[in-house]
KOLLUMLO-69167 format. One record per residue (C-alpha): residue number from 1; residue in three letters; x, z, y. Coordinates in nm, 4 decimals, decimal comma, m for minus. Layout:
<recs>
+------+------+----------+----------+----------+
| resi | resn |       px |       pz |       py |
+------+------+----------+----------+----------+
|  NUM |  ala |        X |        Z |        Y |
...
+------+------+----------+----------+----------+
</recs>
This chain:
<recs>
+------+------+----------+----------+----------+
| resi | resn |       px |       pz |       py |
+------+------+----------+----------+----------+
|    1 |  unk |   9,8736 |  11,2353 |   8,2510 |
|    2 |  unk |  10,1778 |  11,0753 |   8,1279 |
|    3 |  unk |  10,2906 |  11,2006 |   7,7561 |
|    4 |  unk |  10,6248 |  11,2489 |   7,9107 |
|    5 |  unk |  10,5004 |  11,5615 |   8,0701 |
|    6 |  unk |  10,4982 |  11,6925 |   7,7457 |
|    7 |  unk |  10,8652 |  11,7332 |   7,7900 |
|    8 |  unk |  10,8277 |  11,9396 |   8,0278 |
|    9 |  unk |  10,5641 |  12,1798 |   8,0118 |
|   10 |  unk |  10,4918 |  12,5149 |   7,8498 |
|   11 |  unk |  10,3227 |  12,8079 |   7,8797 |
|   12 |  unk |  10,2794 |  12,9450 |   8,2119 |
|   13 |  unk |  10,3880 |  13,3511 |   8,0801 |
|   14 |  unk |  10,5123 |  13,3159 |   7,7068 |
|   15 |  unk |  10,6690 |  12,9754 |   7,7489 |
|   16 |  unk |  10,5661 |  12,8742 |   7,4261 |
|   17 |  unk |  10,5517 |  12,4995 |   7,3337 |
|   18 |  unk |  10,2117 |  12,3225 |   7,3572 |
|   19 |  unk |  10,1010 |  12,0266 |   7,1942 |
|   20 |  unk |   9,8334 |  11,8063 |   7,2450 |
|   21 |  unk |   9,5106 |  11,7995 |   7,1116 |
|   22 |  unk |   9,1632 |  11,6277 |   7,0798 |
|   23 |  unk |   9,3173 |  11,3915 |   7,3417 |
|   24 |  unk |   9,1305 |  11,1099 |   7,4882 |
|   25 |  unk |   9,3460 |  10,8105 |   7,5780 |
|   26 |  unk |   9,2785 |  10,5417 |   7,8869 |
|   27 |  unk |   9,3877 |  10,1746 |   7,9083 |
|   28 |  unk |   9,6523 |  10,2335 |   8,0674 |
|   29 |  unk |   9,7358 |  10,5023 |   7,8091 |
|   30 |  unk |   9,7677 |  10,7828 |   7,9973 |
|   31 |  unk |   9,6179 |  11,0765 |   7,8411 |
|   32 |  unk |   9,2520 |  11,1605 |   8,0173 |
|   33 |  unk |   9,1281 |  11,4617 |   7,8452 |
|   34 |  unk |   9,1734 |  11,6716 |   7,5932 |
|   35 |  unk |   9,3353 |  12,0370 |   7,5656 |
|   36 |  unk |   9,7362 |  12,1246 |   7,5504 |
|   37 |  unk |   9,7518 |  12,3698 |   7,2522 |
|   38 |  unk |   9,9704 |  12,7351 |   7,2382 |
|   39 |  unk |  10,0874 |  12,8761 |   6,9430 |
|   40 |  unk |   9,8514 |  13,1595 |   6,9544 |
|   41 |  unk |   9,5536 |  12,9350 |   6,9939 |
|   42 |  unk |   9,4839 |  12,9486 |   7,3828 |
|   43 |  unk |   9,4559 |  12,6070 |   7,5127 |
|   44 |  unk |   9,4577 |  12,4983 |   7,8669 |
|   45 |  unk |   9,2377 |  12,1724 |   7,9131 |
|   46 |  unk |   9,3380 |  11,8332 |   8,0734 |
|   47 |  unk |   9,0458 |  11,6953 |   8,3398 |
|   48 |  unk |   9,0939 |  11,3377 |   8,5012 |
|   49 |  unk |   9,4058 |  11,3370 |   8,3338 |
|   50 |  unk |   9,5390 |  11,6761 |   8,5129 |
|   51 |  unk |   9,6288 |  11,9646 |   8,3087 |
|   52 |  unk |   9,4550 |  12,2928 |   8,4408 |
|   53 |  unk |   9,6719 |  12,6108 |   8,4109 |
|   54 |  unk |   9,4261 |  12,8144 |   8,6109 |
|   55 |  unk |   9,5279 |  13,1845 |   8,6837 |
|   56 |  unk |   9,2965 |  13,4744 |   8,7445 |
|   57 |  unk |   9,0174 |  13,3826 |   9,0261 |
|   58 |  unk |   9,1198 |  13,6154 |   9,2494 |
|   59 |  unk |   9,4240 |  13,3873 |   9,2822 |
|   60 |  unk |   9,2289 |  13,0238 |   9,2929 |
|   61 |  unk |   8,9868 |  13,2144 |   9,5519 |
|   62 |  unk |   9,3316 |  13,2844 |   9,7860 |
|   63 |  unk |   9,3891 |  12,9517 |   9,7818 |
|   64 |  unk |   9,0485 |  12,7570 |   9,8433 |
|   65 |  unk |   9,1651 |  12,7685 |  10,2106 |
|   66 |  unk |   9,4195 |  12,5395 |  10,1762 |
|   67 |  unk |   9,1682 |  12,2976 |   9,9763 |
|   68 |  unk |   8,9448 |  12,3009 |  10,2381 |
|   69 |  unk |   9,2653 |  12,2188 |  10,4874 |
|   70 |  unk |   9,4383 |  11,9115 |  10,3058 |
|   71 |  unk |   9,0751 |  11,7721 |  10,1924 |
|   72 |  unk |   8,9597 |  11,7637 |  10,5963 |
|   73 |  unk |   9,3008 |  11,6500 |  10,7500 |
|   74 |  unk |   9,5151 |  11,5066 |  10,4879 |
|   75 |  unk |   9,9094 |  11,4484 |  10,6193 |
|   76 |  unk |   9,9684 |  11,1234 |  10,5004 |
|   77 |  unk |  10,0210 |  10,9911 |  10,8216 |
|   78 |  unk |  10,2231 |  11,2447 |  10,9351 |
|   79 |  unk |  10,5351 |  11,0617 |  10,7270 |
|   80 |  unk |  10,7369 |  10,9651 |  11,0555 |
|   81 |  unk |  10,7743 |  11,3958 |  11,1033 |
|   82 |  unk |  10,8496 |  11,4016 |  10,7798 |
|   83 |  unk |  11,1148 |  11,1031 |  10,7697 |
|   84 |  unk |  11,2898 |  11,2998 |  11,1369 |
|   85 |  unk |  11,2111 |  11,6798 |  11,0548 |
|   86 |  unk |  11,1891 |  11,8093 |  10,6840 |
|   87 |  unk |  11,4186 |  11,4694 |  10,5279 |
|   88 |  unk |  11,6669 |  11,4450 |  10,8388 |
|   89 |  unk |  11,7241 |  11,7970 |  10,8815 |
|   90 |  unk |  11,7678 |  11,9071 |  10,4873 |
|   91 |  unk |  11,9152 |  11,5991 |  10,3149 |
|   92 |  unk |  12,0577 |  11,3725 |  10,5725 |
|   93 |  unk |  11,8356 |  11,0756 |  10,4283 |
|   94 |  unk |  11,5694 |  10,9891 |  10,1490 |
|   95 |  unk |  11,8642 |  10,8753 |   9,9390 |
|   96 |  unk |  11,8508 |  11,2342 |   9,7507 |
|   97 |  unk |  11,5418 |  11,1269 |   9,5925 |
|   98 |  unk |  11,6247 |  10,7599 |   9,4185 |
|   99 |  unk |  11,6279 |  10,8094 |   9,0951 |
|  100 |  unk |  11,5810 |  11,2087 |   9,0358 |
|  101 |  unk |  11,3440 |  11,3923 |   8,8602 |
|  102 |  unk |  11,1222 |  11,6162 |   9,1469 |
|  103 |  unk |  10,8850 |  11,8937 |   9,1535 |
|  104 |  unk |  10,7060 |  11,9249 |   9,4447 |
|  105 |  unk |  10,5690 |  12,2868 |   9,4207 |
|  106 |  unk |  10,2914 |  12,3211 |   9,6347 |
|  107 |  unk |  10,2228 |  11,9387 |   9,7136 |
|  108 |  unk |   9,8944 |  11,9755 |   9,9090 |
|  109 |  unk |   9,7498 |  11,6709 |   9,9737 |
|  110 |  unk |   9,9823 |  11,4928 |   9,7886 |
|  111 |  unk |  10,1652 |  11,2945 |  10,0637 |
|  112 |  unk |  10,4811 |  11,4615 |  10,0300 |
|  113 |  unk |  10,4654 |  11,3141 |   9,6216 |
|  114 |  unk |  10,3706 |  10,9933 |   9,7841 |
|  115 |  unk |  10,6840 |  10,9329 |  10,0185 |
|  116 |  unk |  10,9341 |  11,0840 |   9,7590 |
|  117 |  unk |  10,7867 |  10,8050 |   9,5388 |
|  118 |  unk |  10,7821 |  10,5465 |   9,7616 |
|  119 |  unk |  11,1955 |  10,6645 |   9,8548 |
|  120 |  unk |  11,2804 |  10,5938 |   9,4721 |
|  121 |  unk |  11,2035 |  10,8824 |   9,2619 |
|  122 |  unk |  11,2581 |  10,8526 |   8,9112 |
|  123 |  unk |  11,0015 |  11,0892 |   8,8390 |
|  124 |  unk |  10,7400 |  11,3825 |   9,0404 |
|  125 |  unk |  10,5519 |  11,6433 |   8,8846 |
|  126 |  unk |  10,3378 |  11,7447 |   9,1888 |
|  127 |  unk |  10,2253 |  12,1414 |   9,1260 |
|  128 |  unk |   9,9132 |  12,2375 |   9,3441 |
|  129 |  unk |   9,6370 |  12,5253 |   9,2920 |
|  130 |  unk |   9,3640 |  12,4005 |   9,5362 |
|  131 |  unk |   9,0889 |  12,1804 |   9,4787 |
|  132 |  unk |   9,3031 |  11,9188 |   9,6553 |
|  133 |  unk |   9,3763 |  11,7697 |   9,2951 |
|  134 |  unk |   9,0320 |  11,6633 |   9,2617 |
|  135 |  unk |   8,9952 |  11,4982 |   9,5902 |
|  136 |  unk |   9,2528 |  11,3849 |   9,8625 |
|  137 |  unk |   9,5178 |  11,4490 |   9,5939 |
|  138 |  unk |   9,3120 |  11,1483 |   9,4530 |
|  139 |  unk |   9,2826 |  10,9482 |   9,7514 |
|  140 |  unk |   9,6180 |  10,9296 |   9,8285 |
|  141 |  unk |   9,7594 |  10,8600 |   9,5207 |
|  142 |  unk |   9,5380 |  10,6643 |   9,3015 |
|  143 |  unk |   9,5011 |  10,3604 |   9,4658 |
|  144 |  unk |   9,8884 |  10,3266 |   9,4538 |
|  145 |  unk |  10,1210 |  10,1302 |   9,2204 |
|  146 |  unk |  10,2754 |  10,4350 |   9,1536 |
|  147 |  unk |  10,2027 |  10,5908 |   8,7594 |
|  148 |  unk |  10,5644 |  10,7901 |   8,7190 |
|  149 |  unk |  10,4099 |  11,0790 |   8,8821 |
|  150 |  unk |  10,1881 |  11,3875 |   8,7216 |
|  151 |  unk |   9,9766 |  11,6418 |   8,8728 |
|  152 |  unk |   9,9020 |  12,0231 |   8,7263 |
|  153 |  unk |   9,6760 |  12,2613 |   8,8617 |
|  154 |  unk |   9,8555 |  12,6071 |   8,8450 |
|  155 |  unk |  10,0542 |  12,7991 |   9,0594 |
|  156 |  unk |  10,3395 |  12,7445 |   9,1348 |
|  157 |  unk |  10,5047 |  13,1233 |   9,0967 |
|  158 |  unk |  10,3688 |  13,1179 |   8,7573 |
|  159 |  unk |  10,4647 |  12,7040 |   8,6689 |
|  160 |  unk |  10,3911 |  12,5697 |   8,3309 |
|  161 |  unk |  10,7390 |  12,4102 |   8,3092 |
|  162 |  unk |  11,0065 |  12,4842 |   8,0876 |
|  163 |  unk |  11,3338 |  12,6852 |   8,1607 |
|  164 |  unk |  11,6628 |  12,4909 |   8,3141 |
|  165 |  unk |  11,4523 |  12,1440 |   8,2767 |
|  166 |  unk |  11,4423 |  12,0190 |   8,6311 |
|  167 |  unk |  11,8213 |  11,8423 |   8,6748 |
|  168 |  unk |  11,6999 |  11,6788 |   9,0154 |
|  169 |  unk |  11,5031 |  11,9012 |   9,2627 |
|  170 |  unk |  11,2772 |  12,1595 |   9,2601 |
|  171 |  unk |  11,1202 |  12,1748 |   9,6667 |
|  172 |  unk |  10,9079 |  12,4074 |   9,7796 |
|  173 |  unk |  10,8599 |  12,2968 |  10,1587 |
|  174 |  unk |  10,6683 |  12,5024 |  10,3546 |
|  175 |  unk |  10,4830 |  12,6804 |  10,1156 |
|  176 |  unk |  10,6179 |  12,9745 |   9,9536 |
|  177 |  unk |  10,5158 |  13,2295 |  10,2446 |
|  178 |  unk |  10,1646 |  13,1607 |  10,1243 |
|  179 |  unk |  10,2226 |  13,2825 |   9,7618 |
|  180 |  unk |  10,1752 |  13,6655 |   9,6705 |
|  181 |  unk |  10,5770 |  13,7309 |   9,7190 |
|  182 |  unk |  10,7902 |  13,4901 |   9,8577 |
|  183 |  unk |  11,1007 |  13,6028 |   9,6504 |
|  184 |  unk |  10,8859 |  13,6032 |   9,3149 |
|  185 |  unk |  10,7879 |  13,2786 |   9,3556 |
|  186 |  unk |  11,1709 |  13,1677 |   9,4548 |
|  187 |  unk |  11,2594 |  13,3590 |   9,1244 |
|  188 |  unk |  11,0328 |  13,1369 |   8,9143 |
|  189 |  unk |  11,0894 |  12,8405 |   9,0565 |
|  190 |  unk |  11,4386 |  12,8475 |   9,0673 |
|  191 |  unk |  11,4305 |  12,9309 |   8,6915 |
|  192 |  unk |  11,3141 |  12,5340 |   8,6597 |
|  193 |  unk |  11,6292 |  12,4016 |   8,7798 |
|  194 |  unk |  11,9012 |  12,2614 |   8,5037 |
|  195 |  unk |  12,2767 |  12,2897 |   8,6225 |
|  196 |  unk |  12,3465 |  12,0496 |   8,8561 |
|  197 |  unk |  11,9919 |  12,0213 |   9,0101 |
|  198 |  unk |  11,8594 |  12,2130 |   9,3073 |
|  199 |  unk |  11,5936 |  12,4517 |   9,4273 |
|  200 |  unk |  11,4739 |  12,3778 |   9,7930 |
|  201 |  unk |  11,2709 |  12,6034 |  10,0075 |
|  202 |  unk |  11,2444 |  12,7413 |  10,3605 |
|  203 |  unk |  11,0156 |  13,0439 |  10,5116 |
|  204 |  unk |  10,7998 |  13,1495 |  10,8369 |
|  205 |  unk |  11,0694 |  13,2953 |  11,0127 |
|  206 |  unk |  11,0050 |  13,6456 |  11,1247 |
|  207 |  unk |  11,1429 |  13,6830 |  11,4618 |
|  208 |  unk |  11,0389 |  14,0321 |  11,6628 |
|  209 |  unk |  11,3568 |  14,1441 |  11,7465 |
|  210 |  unk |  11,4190 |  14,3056 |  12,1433 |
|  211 |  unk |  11,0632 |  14,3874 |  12,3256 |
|  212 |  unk |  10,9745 |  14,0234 |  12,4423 |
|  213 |  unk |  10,9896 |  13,9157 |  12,0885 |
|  214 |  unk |  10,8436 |  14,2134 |  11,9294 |
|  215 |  unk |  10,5411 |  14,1558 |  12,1870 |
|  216 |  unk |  10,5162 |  13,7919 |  12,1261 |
|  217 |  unk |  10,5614 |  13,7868 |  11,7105 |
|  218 |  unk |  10,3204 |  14,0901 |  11,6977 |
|  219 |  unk |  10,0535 |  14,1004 |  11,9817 |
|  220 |  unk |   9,9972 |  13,7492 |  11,9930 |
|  221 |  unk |  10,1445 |  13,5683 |  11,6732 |
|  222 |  unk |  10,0192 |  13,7997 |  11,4457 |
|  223 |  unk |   9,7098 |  13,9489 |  11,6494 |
|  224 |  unk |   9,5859 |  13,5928 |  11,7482 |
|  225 |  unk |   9,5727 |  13,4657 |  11,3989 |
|  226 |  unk |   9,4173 |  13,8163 |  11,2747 |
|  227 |  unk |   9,1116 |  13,7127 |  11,4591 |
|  228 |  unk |   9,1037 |  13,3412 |  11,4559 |
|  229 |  unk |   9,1427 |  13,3330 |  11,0317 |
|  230 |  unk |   8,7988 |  13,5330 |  11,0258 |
|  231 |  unk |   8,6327 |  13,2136 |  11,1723 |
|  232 |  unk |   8,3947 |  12,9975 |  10,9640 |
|  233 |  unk |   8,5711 |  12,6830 |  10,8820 |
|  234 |  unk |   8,4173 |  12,4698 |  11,1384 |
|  235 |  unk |   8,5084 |  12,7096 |  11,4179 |
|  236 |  unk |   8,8492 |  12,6925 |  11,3224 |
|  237 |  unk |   8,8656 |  12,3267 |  11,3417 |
|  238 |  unk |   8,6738 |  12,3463 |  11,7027 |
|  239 |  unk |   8,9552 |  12,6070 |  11,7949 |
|  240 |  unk |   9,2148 |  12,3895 |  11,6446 |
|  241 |  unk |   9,0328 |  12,0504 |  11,8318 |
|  242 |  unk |   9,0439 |  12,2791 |  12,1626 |
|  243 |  unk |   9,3768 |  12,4116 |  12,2019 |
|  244 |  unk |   9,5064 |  11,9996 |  12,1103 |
|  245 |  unk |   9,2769 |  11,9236 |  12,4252 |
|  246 |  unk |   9,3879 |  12,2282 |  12,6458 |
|  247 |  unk |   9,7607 |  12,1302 |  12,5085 |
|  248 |  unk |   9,8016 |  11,8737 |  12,7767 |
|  249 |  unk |   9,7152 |  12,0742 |  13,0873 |
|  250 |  unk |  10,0286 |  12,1174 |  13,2990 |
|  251 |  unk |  10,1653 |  12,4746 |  13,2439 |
|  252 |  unk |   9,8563 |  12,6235 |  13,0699 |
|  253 |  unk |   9,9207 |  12,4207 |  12,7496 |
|  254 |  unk |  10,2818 |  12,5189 |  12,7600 |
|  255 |  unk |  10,1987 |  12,8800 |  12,7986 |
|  256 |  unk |   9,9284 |  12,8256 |  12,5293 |
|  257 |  unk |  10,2407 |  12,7403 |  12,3112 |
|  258 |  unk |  10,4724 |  12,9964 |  12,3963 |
|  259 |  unk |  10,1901 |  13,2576 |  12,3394 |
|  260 |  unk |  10,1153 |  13,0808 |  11,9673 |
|  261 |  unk |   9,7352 |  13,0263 |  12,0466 |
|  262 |  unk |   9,8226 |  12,7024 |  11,9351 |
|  263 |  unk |  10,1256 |  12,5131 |  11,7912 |
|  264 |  unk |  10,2350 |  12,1499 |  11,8371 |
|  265 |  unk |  10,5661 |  12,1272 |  11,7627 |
|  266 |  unk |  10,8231 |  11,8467 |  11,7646 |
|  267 |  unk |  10,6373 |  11,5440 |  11,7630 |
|  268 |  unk |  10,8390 |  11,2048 |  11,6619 |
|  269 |  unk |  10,8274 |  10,9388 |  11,9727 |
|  270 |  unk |  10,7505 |  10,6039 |  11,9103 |
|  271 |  unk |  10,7690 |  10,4556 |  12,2815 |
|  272 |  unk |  10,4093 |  10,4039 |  12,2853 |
|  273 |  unk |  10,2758 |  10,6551 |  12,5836 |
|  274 |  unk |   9,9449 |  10,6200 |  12,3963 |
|  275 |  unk |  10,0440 |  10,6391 |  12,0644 |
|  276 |  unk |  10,2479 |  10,9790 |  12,1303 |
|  277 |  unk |   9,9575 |  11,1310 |  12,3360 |
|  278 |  unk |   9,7694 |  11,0703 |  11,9606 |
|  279 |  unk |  10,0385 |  11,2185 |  11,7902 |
|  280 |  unk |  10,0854 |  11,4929 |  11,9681 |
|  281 |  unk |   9,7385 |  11,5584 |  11,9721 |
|  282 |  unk |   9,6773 |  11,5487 |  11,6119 |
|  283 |  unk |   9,9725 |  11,7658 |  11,5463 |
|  284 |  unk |   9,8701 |  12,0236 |  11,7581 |
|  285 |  unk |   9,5534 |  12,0039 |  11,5672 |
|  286 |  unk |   9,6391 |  12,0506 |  11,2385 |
|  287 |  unk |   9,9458 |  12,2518 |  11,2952 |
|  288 |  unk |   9,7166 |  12,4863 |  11,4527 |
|  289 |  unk |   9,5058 |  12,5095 |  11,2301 |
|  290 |  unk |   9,7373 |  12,5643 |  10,9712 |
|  291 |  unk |   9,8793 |  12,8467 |  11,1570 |
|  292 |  unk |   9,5267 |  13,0323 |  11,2071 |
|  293 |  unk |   9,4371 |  12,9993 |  10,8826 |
|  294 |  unk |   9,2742 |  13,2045 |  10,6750 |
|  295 |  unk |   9,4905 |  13,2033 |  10,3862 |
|  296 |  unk |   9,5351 |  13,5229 |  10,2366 |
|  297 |  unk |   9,9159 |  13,5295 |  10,2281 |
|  298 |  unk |  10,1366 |  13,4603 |  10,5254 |
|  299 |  unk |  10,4387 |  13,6256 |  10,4904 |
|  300 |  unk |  10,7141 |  13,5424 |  10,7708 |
|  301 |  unk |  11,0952 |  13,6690 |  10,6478 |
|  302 |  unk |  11,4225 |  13,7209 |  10,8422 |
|  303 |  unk |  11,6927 |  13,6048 |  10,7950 |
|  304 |  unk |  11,8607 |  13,9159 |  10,6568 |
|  305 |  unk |  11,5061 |  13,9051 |  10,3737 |
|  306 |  unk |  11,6437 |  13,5401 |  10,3234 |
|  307 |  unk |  11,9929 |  13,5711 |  10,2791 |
|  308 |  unk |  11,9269 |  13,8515 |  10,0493 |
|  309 |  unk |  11,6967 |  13,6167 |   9,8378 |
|  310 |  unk |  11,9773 |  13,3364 |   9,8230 |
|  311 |  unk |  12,2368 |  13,5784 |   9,7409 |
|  312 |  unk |  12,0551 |  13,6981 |   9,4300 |
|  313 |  unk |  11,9714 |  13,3209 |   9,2711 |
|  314 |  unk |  12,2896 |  13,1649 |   9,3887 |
|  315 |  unk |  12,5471 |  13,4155 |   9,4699 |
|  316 |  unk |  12,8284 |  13,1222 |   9,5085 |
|  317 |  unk |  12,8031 |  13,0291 |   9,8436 |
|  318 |  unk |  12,9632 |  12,7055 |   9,7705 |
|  319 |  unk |  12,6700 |  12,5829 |   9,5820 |
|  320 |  unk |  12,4068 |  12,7022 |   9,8888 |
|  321 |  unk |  12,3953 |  12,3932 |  10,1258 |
|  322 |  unk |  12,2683 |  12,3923 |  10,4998 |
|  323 |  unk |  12,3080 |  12,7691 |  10,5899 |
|  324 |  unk |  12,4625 |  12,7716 |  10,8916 |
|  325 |  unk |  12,1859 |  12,5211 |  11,0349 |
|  326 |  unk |  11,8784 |  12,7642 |  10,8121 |
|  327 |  unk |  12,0369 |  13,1062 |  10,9900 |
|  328 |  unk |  12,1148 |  12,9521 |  11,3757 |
|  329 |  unk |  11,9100 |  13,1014 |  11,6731 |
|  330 |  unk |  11,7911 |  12,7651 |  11,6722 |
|  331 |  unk |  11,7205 |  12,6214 |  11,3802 |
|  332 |  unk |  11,6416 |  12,2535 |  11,3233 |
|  333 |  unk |  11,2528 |  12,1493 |  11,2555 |
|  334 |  unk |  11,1915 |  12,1917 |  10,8925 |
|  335 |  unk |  11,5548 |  12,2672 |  10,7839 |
|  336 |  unk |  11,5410 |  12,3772 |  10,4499 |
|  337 |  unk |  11,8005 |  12,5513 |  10,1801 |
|  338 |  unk |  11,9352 |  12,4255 |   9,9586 |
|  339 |  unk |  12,0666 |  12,5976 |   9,6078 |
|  340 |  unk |  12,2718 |  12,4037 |   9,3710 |
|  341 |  unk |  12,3146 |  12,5521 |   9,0063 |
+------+------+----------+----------+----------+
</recs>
């Protein structure tokens, strides 16, 4: 842990100050161990350098899914979608991130961290619940040069940080539909943000409107996934391994699609015919997978419940980028909003 995360956090609920204590230092003098103080007494402890802010286990337990996900696949070489989809489609380019101070809520395996690093950020506090910290978390950013980066356990619509703090961006990519309430957790993380920085975050569309897509959204999106998230763990990733086979059969894999038994995607071309029959394997895979999983919250919003939302943080629309794009019939892969305060 870097001391300058002191600057940053606080109490997850009272937002007191902490301080450190009974600290153990490493050679490279990053803080190791050792406990981050309130006022009242309570202290929150800091293992392999990563301060824990652990809620109530009912609320680690919701999560372990998502461990168990980003431990077995890891994304970090999923950075070309990344690059084309969620960077291409929300900021233009990666030059939004040279030089800002980030918080990647929800960072998973810790790949999204990586690339924002490796595009010039100043600074990333990566905020994850799972037991991802303590493994590919690890993997995929330890053994780089990287050291201007921190990681807390805690989550993320209860973060440890301090009010208006955050002057670069606060992203949520991807993630919020799998917190307790979706506009809670845009609330609290929005809170982070210091004039002139931004909150981004996008949400499962919800999508049932006329018969066909009632049908589709609730008989099969919804129904499917019902019965596929009460798999064991390895029968979900022999469904998941299945549909990226069954993916490639002329007209069954497209229908397979359509019908959401499985999801592939836009998958990034390379000109390789080999290469993109890999790719589009692996993301129907672990796209799949994702979608079937048996996470305990998967909320999917319209676009009515997400206007709503924006409108209540940000109700100048001239500081609310990329809505026209967010709100189209069809939107782009991984567009995200954008809210400037």
């Amino acid at each position: 842990m870097n001391r300058e995360l002191l600057d940053y956090l606080c109490e997850p609920v009272t937002k007191n100050e902490l301080k450190l204590v009974d600290e153990n230092i490493g050679e490279d003098g990053q803080v190791t161990g050792g406990f981050l103080e309130s006022p009242s007494g309570k202290r929150y402890p800091i293992i392999n350098g990563i301060p824990r802010f652990l809620p109530e286990q009912d609320l680690v337990r919701s999560v372990k899914s998502f461990g168990d996900e980003w431990n077995y696949f890891n994304f970090i070489d999923f950075k070309a979608n990344w690059l084309e989809h969620t960077v291409a489609h929300t900021f233009g380019s990666t030059d939004v991130f040279k030089d800002a101070i980030i918080v990647d809520a929800g960072g998973g395996s810790g790949s999204q961290t990586l690339w924002m690093l490796e595009s010039g950020a100043k600074y990333v506090i990566m905020l994850e619940l799972s037991d991802s910290v303590d493994d590919v978390v690890q993997r995929n950013l330890g053994p780089t040069k990287f050291r201007n980066y921190d990681v807390v356990q805690c989550s993320i619509d209860q973060p440890p940080i301090k009010d208006n703090c955050i002057d670069g961006i606060v992203i949520c990519h991807n993630v919020i539909q799998h917190t307790p309430s979706v506009e809670n957790t845009a609330e609290e993380l929005y809170r982070l943000v210091a004039p002139g920085g931004e909150f981004v975050f996008n949400c499962y569309p919800r999508n049932d409107e006329g018969l066909k897509n009632w049908i589709r959204f609730h008989v099969f999106n919804v129904g499917i996934r019902r019965v596929v998230s009460r798999f064991p763990f390895t029968a979900r990733v022999l469904y998941s391994k299945s549909m990226g086979i069954l993916r490639f059969v002329p007209i069954l894999g497209f229908f397979l699609e359509k019908l959401h038994f499985c999801v592939t995607g836009i998958v990034p071309r390379t000109g390789s015919l080999w290469t993109d029959v890999r790719r589009k394997y692996r993301a129907t895979v672990v796209n799949t997978f994702d979608a079937m999983g048996s996470h305990k919250y998967q909320h999917h919003k319209s676009n009515d419940e997400i206007r709503a939302l924006v409108n209540r943080l940000q109700p100048n629309s001239e500081k609310v980028m990329n809505t026209r794009e967010y709100f189209a019939k069809y939107r782009p892969v991984q567009c995200a909003l954008r809210l400037f305060k």
